[in-house]
C-alpha positions as a Markdown table, in Angstrom:
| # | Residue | x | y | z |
|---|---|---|---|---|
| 1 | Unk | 114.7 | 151.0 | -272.7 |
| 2 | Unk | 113.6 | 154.1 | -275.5 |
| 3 | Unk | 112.0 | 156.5 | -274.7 |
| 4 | Unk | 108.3 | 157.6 | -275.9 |
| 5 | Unk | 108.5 | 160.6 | -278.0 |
| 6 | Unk | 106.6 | 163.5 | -276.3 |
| 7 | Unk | 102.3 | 164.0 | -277.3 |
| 8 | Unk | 101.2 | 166.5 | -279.4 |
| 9 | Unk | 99.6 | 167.7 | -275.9 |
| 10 | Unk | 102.8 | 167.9 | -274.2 |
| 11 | Unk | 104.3 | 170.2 | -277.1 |
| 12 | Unk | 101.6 | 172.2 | -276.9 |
| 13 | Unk | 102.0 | 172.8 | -273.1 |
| 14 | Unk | 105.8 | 173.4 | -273.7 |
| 15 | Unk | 105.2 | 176.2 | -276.2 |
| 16 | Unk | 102.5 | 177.7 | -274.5 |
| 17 | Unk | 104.3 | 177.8 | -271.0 |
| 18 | Unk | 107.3 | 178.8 | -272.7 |
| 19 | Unk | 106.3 | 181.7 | -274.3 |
| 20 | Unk | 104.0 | 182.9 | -271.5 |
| 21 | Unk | 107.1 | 183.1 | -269.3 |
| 22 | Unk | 109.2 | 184.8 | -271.7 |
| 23 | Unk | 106.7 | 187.4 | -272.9 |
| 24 | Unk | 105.9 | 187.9 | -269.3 |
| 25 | Unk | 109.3 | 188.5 | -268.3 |
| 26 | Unk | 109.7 | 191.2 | -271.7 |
| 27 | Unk | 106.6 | 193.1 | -270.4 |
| 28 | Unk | 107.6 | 193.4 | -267.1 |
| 29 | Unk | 111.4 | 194.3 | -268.1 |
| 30 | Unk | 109.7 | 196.9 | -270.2 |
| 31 | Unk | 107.6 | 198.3 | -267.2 |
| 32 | Unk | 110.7 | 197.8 | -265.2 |
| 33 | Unk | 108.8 | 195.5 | -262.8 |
| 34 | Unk | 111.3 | 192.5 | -263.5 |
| 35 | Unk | 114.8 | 191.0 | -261.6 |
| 36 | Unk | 117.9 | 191.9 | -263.6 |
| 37 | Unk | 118.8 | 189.1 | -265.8 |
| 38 | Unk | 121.4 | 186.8 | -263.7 |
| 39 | Unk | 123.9 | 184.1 | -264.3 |
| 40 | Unk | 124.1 | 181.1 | -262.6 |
| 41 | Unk | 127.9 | 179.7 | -262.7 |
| 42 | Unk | 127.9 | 175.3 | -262.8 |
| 43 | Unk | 131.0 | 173.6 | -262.3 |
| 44 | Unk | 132.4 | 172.5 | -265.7 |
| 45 | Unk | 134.7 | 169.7 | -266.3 |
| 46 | Unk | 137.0 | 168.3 | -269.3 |
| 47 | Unk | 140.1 | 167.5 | -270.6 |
| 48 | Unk | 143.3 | 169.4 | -272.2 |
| 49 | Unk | 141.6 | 168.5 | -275.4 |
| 50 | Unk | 138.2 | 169.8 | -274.4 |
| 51 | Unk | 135.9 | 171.3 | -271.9 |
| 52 | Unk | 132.5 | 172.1 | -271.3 |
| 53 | Unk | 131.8 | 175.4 | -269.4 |
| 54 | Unk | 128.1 | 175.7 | -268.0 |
| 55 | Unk | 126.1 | 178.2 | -267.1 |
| 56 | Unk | 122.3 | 179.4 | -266.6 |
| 57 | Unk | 121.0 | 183.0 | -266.9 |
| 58 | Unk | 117.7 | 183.4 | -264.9 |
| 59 | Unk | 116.4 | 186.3 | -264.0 |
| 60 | Unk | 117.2 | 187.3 | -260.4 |
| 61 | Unk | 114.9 | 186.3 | -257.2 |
| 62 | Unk | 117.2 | 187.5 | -255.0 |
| 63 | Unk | 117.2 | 184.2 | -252.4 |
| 64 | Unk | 118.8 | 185.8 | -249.3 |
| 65 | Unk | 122.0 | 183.8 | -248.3 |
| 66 | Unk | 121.8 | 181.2 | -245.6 |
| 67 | Unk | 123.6 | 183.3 | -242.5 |
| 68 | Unk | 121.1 | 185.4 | -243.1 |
| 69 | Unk | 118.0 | 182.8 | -242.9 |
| 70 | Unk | 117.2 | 182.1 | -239.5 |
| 71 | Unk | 113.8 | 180.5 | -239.4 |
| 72 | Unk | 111.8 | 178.0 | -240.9 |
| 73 | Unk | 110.0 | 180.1 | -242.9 |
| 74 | Unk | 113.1 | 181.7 | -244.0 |
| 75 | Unk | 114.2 | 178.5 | -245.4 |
| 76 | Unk | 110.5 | 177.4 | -246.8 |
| 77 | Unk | 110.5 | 181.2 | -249.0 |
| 78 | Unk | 114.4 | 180.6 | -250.3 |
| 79 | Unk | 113.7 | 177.2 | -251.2 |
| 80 | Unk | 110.1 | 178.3 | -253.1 |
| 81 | Unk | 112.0 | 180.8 | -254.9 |
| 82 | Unk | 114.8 | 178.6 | -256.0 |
| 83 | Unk | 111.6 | 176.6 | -257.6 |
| 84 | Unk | 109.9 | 179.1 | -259.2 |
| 85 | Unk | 112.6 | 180.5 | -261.5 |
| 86 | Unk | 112.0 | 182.6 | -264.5 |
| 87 | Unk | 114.5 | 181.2 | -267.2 |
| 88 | Unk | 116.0 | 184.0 | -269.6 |
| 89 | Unk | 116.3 | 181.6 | -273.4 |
| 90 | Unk | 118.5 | 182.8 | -275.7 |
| 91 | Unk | 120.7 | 185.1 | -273.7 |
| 92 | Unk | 124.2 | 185.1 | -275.5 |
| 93 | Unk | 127.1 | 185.2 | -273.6 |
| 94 | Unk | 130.4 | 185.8 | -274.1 |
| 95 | Unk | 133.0 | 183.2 | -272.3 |
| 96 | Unk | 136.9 | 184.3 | -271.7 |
| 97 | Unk | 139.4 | 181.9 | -270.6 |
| 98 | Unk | 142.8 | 183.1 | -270.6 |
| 99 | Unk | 143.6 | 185.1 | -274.2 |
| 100 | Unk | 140.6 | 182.8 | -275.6 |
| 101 | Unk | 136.8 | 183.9 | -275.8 |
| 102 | Unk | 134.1 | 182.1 | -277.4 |
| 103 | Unk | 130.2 | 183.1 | -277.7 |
| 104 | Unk | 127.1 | 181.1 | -276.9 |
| 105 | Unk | 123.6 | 181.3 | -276.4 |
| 106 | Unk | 121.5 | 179.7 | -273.7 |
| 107 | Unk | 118.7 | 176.9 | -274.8 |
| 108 | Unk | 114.9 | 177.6 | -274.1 |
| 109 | Unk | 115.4 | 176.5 | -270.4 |
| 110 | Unk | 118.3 | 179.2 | -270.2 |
| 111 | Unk | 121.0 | 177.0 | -269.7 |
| 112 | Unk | 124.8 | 177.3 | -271.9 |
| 113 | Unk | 126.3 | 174.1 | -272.4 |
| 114 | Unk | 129.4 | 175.4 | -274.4 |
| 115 | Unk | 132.5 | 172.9 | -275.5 |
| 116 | Unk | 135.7 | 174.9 | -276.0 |
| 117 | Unk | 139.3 | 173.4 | -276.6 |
| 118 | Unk | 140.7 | 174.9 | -273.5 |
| 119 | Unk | 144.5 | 176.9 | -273.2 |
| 120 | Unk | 147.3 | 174.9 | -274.0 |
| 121 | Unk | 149.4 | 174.1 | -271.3 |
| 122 | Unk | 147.3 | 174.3 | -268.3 |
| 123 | Unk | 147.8 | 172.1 | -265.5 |
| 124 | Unk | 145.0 | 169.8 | -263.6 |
| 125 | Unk | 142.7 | 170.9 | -261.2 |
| 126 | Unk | 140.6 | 174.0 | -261.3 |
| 127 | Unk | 140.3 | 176.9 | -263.3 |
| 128 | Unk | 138.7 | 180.0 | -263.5 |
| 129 | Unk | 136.8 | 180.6 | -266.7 |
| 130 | Unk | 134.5 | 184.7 | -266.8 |
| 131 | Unk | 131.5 | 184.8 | -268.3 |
| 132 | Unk | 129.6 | 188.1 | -269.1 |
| 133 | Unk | 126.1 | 188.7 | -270.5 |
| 134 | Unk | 126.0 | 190.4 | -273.8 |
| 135 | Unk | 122.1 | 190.0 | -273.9 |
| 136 | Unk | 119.3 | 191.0 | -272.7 |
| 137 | Unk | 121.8 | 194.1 | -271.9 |
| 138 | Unk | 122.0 | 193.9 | -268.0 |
| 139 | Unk | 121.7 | 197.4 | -266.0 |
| 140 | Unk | 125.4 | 197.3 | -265.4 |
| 141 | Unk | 128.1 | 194.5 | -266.2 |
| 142 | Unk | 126.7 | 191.2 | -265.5 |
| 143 | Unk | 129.9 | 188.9 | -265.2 |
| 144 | Unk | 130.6 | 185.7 | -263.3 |
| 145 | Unk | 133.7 | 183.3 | -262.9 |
| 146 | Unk | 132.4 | 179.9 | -263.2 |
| 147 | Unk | 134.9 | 177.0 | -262.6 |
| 148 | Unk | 136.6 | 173.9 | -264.4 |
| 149 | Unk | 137.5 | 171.5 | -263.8 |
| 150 | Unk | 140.3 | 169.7 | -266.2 |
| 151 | Unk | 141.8 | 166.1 | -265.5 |
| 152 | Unk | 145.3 | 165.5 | -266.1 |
| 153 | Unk | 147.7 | 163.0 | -267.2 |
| 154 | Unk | 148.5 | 162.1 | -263.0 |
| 155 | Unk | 145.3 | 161.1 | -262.4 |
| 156 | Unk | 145.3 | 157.4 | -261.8 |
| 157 | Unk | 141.0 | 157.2 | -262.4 |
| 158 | Unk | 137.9 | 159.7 | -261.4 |
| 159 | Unk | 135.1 | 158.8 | -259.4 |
| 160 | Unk | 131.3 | 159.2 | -259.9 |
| 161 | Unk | 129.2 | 159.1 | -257.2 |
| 162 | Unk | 125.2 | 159.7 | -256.4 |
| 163 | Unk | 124.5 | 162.1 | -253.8 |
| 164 | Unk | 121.1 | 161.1 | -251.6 |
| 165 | Unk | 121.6 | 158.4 | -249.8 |
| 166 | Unk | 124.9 | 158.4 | -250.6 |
| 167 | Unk | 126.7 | 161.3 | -249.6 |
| 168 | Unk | 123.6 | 162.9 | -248.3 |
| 169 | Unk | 120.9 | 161.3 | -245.6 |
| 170 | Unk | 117.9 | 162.5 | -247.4 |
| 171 | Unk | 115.6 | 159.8 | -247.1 |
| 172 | Unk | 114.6 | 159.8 | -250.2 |
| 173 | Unk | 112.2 | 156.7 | -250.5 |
| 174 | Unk | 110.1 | 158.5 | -248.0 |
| 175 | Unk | 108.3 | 161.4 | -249.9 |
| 176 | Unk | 107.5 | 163.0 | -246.5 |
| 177 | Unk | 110.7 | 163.3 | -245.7 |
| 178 | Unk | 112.5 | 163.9 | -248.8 |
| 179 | Unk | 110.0 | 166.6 | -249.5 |
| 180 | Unk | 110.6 | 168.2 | -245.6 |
| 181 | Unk | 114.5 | 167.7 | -246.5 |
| 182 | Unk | 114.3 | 169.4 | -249.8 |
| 183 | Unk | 112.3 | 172.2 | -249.0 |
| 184 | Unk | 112.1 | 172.7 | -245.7 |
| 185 | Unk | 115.9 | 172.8 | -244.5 |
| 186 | Unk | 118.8 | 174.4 | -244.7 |
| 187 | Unk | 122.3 | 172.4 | -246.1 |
| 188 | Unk | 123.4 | 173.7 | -242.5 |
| 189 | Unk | 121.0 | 171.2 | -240.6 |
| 190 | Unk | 121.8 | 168.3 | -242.9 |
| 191 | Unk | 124.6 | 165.7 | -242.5 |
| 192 | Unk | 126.6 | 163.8 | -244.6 |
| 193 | Unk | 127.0 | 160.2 | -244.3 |
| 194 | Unk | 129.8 | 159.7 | -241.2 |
| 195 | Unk | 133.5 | 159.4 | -242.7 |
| 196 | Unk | 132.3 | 160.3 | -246.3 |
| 197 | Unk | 134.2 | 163.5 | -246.2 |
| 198 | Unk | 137.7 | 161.6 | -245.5 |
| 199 | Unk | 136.8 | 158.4 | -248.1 |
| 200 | Unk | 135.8 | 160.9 | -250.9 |
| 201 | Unk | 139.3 | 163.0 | -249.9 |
| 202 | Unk | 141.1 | 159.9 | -250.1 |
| 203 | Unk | 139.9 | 158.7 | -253.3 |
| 204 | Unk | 140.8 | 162.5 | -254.5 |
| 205 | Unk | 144.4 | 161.8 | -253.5 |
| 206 | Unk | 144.7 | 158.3 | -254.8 |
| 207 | Unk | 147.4 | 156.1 | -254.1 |
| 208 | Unk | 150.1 | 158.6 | -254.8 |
| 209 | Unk | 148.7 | 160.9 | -252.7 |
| 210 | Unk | 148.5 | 163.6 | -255.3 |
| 211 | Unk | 146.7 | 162.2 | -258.0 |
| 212 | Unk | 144.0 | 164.7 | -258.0 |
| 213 | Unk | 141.5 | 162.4 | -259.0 |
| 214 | Unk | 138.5 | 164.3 | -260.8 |
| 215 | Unk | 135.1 | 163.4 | -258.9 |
| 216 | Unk | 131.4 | 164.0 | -260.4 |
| 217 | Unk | 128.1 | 164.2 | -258.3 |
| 218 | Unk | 125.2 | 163.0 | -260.3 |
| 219 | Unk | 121.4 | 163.4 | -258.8 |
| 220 | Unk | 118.2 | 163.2 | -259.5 |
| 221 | Unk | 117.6 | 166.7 | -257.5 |
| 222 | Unk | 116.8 | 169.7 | -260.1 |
| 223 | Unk | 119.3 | 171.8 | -260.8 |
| 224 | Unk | 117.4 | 174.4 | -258.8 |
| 225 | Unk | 118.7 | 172.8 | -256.0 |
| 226 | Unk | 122.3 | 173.2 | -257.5 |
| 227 | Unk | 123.5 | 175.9 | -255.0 |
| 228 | Unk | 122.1 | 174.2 | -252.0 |
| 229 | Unk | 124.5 | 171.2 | -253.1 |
| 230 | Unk | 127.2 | 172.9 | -253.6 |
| 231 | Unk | 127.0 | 174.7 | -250.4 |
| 232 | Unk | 126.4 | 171.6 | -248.3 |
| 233 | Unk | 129.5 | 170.2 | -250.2 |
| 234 | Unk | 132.1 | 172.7 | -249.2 |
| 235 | Unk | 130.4 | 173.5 | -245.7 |
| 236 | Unk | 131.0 | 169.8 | -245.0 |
| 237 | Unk | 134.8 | 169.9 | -246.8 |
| 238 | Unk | 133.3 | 167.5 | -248.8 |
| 239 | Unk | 135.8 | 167.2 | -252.3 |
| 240 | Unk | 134.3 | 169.6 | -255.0 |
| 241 | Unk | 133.0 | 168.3 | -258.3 |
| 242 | Unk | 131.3 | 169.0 | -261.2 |
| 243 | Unk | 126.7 | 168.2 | -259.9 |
| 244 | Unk | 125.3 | 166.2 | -262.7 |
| 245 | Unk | 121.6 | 167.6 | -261.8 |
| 246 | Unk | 118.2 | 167.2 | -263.6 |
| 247 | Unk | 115.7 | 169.6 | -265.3 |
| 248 | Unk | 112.5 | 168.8 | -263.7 |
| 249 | Unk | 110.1 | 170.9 | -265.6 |
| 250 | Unk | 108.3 | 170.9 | -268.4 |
| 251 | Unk | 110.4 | 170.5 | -272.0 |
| 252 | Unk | 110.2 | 169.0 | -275.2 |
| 253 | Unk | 110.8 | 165.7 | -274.1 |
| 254 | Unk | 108.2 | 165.4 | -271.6 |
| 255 | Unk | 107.6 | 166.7 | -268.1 |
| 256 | Unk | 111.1 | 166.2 | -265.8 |
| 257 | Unk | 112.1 | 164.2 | -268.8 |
| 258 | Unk | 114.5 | 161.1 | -268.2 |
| 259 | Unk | 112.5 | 158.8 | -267.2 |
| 260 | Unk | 113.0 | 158.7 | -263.5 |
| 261 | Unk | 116.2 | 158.4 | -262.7 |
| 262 | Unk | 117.5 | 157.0 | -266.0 |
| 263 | Unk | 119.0 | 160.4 | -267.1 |
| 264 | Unk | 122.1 | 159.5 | -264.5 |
| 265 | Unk | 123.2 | 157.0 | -267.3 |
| 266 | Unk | 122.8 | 159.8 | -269.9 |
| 267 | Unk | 125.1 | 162.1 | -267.6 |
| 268 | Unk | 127.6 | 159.3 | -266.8 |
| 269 | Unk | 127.9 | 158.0 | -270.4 |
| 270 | Unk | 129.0 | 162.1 | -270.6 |
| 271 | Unk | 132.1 | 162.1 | -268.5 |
| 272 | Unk | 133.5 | 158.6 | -269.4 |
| 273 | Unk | 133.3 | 159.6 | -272.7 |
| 274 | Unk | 134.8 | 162.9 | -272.2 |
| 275 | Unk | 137.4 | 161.2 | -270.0 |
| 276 | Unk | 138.4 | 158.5 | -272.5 |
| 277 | Unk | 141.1 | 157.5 | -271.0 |
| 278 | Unk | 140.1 | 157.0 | -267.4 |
| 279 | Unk | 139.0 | 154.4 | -265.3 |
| 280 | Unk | 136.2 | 154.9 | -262.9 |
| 281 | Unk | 134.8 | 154.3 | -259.5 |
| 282 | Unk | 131.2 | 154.3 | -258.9 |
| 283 | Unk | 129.2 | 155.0 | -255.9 |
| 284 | Unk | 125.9 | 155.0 | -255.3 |
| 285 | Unk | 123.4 | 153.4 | -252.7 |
| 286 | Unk | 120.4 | 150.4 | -252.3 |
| 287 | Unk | 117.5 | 152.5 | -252.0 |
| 288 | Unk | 117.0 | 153.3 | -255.5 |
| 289 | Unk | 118.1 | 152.1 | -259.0 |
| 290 | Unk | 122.0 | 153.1 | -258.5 |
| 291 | Unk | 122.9 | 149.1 | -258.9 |
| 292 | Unk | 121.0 | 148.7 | -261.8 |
| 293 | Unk | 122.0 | 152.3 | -264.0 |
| 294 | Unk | 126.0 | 151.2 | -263.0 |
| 295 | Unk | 125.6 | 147.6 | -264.4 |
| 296 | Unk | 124.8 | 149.5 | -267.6 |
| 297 | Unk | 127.6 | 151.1 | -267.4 |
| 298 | Unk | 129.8 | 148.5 | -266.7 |
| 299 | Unk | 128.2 | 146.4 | -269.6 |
| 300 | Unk | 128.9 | 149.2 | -272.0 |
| 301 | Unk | 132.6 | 150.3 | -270.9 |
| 302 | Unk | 134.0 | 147.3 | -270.4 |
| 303 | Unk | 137.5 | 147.6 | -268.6 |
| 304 | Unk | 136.4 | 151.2 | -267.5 |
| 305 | Unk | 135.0 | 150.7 | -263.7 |
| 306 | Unk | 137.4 | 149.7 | -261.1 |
| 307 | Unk | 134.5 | 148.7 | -258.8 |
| 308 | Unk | 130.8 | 150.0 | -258.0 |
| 309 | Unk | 130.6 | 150.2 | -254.3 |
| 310 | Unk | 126.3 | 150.3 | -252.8 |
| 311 | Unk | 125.7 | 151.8 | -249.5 |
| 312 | Unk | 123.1 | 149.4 | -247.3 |
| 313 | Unk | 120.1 | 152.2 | -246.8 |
| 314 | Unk | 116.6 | 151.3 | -246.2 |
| 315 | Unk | 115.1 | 149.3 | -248.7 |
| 316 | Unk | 112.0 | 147.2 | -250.1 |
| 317 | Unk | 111.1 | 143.8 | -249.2 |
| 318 | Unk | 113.6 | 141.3 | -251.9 |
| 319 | Unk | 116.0 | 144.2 | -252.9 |
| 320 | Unk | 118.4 | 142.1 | -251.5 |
| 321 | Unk | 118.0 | 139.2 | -254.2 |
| 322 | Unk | 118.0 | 141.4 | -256.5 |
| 323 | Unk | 121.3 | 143.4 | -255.6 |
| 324 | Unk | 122.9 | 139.9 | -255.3 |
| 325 | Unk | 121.9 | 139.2 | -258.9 |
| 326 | Unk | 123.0 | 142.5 | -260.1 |
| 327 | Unk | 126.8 | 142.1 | -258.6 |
| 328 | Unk | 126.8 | 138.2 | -260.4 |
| 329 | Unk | 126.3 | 140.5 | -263.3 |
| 330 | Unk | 128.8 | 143.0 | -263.0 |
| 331 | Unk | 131.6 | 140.3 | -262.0 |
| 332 | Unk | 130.8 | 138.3 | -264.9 |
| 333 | Unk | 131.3 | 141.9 | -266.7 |
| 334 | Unk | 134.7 | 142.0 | -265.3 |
| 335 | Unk | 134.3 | 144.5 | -262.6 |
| 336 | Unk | 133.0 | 144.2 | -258.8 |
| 337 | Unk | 130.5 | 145.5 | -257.0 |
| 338 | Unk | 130.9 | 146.1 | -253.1 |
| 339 | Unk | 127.7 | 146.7 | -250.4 |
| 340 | Unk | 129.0 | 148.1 | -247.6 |
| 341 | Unk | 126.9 | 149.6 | -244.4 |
| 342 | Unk | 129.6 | 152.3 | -243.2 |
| 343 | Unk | 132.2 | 154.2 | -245.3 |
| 344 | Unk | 134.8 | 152.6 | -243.5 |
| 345 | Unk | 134.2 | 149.1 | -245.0 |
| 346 | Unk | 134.3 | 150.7 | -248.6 |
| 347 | Unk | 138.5 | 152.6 | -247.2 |
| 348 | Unk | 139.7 | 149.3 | -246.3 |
| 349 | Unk | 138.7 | 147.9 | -250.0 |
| 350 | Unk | 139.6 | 150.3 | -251.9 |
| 351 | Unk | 143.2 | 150.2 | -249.8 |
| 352 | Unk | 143.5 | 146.6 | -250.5 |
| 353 | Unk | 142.6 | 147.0 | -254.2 |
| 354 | Unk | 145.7 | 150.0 | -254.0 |
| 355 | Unk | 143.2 | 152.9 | -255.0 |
| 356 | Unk | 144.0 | 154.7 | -251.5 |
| 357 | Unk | 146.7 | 154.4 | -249.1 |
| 358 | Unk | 146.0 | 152.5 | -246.3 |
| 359 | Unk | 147.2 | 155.4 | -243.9 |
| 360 | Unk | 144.2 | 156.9 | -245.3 |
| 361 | Unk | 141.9 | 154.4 | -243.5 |
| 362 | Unk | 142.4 | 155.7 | -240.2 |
| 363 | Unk | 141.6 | 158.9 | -241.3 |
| 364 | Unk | 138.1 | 157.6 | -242.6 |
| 365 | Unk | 137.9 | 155.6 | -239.1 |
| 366 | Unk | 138.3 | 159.1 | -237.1 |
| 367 | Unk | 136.1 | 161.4 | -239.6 |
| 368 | Unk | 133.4 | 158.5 | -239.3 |
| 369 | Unk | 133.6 | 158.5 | -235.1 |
| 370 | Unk | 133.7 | 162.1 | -235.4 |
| 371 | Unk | 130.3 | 162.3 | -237.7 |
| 372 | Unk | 128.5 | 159.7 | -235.8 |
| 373 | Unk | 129.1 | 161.6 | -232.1 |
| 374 | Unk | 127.6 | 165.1 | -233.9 |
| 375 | Unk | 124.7 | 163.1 | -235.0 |
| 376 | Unk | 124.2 | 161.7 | -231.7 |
| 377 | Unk | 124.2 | 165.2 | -230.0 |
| 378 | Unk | 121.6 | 166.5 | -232.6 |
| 379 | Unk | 119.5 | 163.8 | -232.6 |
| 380 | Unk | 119.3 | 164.4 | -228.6 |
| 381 | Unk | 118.9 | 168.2 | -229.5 |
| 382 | Unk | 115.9 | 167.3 | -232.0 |
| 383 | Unk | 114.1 | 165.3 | -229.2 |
| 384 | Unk | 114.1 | 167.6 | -226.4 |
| 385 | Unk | 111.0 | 169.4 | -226.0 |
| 386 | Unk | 111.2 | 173.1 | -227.0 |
């Protein structure tokens, strides 16, 4: 479906907001009333051919880190002033990875989105690219290490998977609770879907066991929200990736342009086309339009997805039909489509099919029992008076 081109109105209320905030922040870095400029490292990911390293300089709010945020209103303040950034637009930065360096400059929402041709030789996995702001001039050396991640030649295919609902229980059809979950808690109080930790592990591996299979975390959270994620993801030993987030404020294109949660196709087109070579995995859940964005892609890559796999989570009245039409779809596409109610069910397929080794399924069995006994003791914890 295309997209309506923005109204005059909504330019006007781009530019205007725009410049507002970045005159604002001038005057009060010339009063020295204003947070040092800051850069926010995002996981980048590409190939021995090329890479994209990602960044976003805002100016600094200074959220205090989560062992040091005890209360509820601790969490409510950290979370408002994750919201209410103050993006620095075109900050140029200077990017060094090994004996190479390239320059960019950040967009009018302050992010870089810089493609490089990486070091030759390097192997898979992660690497370490430093990032230092040349402009605004920083009170000191403003420098970062933001990570990438490359795929190589051993990986057998990379997975690409949505996050609420689906790694994350975020209830995010309810807009009471998605809004308490998103604001009002810390990634230490929230769990992961039981066994998704060993499942997501054992795709990682693959069936060689050391495949290092690259995995990508698209959402429809902001990417204000992006060092929350990240922090639930490694608290929970969760396998890092490169988050696939969205802007939701106001732009060119519209206000939280994408048009609900169509930009996940625009992000996903992204890494299978930077990952040519590569088939794919796709998970998502039934509680929003995961089923449908995935038999897009498996229309336009054919012979790319292994299998989209839809976890059972609360639902309208008649999804049901309507997932059943959409997997008739995707098999006549050539691929499969899987609805599964625990992460177990989705091991033992994907060890049949030879993605994982089935040694890996108990693992996923444990990890699940595990998850679902801590669940049961908070839940008991949450409903006890005082």
């Amino acid at each position: 479906m295309s997209r309506k081109p923005p109204n005059a109105l909504v330019r006007l209320a781009f530019h205007v907001e725009h410049y507002a905030e970045s005159w604002g922040w001038r005057l009060r870095r010339k009063l020295g009333l204003a947070g040092r400029p800051r850069i926010l490292p995002y996981r980048g990911y590409g190939t021995a051919g090329q890479a994209v390293i990602k960044a976003r300089v805002l100016e600094n709010r200074h959220v205090r880190p989560p062992w040091k945020r005890h209360t509820l209103l601790g969490s409510a303040i950290a979370s408002w002033k994750r919201y209410m950034t103050v993006e620095i637009p075109h900050a140029r930065l200077v990017a060094r990875w090994g004996e190479h360096r390239w320059e960019g400059t950040t967009d009018e929402e302050g992010f870089l989105e810089l493609w490089v041709s990486p070091p030759e030789g390097l192997k898979s996995g992660w690497h370490d690219v430093e990032l230092e702001l040349l402009s605004p001039s920083p009170k000191g050396v403003e420098r970062v290490r933001t990570p990438v991640l490359v795929a190589g030649s051993e990986a057998e295919y990379g997975i690409i998977s949505d996050i609420d609902d689906t790694v994350i229980v975020t209830n995010v059809t309810n807009f009471l609770k998605r809004t308490w979950t998103l604001f009002l808690t810390e990634h230490r109080t929230r769990l992961p879907f039981e066994g998704v930790d060993a499942f997501y592990e054992a795709l990682h591996q693959g069936k060689s066991g050391s495949a290092n299979n690259p995995i990508f975390y698209v959402s429809s959270s902001p990417w204000n929200l992006y060092e929350h994620l990240d922090e639930f993801l490694g608290l929970h030993r969760i396998p890092a990736g490169p988050l696939l987030l969205r802007d939701w404020g106001l732009s060119r294109q519209g206000f939280a342009p994408g048009g609900g949660h169509g930009h996940k196709l625009e992000k996903i087109r992204g890494v299978l086309g930077t990952l040519e070579s590569l088939p794919f995995i796709l998970i998502g859940d039934s509680g929003q339009e995961d089923a449908e964005h995935y038999r897009t892609i498996v229309r336009e890559f054919p012979g790319r997805i292994h299998c989209v796999y839809i976890r059972n989570v609360w639902h309208r009245s008649g999804r049901e039909r309507e997932l059943a039409r959409i997997a008739e779809d995707i098999r006549a596409a050539g691929s499969q489509m899987l609805m599964v109610d625990d992460t177990v069910t989705a091991a033992r397929h994907a060890a049949s099919q030879g993605w994982i080794r089935w040694r890996e399924v108990a693992e996923v069995q444990a990890h699940q029992q595990q998850d679902a006994e801590a669940r049961s003791v908070l839940d008991k914890l949450d409903r006890e008076p005082g």
